[in-house]
N, C-alpha and C positions, 0 to 999 in steps of 0.2 A: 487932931490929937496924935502925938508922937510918942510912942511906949522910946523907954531908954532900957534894954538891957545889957548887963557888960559895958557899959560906954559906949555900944555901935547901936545904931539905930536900925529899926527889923520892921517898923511901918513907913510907908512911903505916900501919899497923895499918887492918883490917877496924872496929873501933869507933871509931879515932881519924878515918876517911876519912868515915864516918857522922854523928859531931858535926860536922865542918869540910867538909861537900859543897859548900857552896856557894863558898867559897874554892878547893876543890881544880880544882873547874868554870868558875875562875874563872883561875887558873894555869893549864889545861889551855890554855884557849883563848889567853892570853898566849904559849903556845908551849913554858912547862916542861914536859918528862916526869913526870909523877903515876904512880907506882904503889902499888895497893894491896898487901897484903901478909896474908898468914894462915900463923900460925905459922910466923913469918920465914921464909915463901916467897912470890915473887911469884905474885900471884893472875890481875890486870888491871892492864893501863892505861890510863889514862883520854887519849884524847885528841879534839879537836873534830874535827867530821864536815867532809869536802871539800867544799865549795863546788860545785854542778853547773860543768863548763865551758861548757854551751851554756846560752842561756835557757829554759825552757817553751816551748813550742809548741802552746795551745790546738787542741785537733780532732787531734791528730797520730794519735790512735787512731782515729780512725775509719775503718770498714769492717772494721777488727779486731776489734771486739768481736761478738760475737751473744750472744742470750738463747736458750736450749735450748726449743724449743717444749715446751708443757704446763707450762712452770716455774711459773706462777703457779697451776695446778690443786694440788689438795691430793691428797697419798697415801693412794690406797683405804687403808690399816692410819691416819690420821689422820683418818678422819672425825669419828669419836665427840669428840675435841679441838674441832670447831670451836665 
């Protein structure tokens, strides 16, 4: 089953979405609805990832992270491994 809207097509088959990925990755990000479909059911849709709204912030982690003391010791039962 293949919906028609606008004259571009917005449903794809599982093999037909596999030979055309890079098109459909390509529509996606233009902003048409991409869905794949398996056994004329929707499966997914493909759409581009949001934009962060703030920039990075270099360091922002810090003093949040710690290393678990002894991390870099190896597990008595992983000796014989090293």
């Amino acid at each position: 089953m293949v919906i028609m809207s606008d004259r571009r097509k917005r449903e794809f088959n599982v093999a037909e979405a596999k030979a055309k990925f890079s098109s459909l990755v390509r529509k996606a990000i233009a902003g048409e609805d991409v869905i794949i479909m398996k056994d004329n059911k929707p499966l997914v849709r493909l759409v581009p990832l949001e934009k962060s709204k703030r920039p990075r912030k270099p360091g922002s982690a810090k003093g949040r992270v710690r290393i678990a003391p002894g991390f870099e010791e190896t597990p008595p039962d992983f000796k014989d491994y090293r």
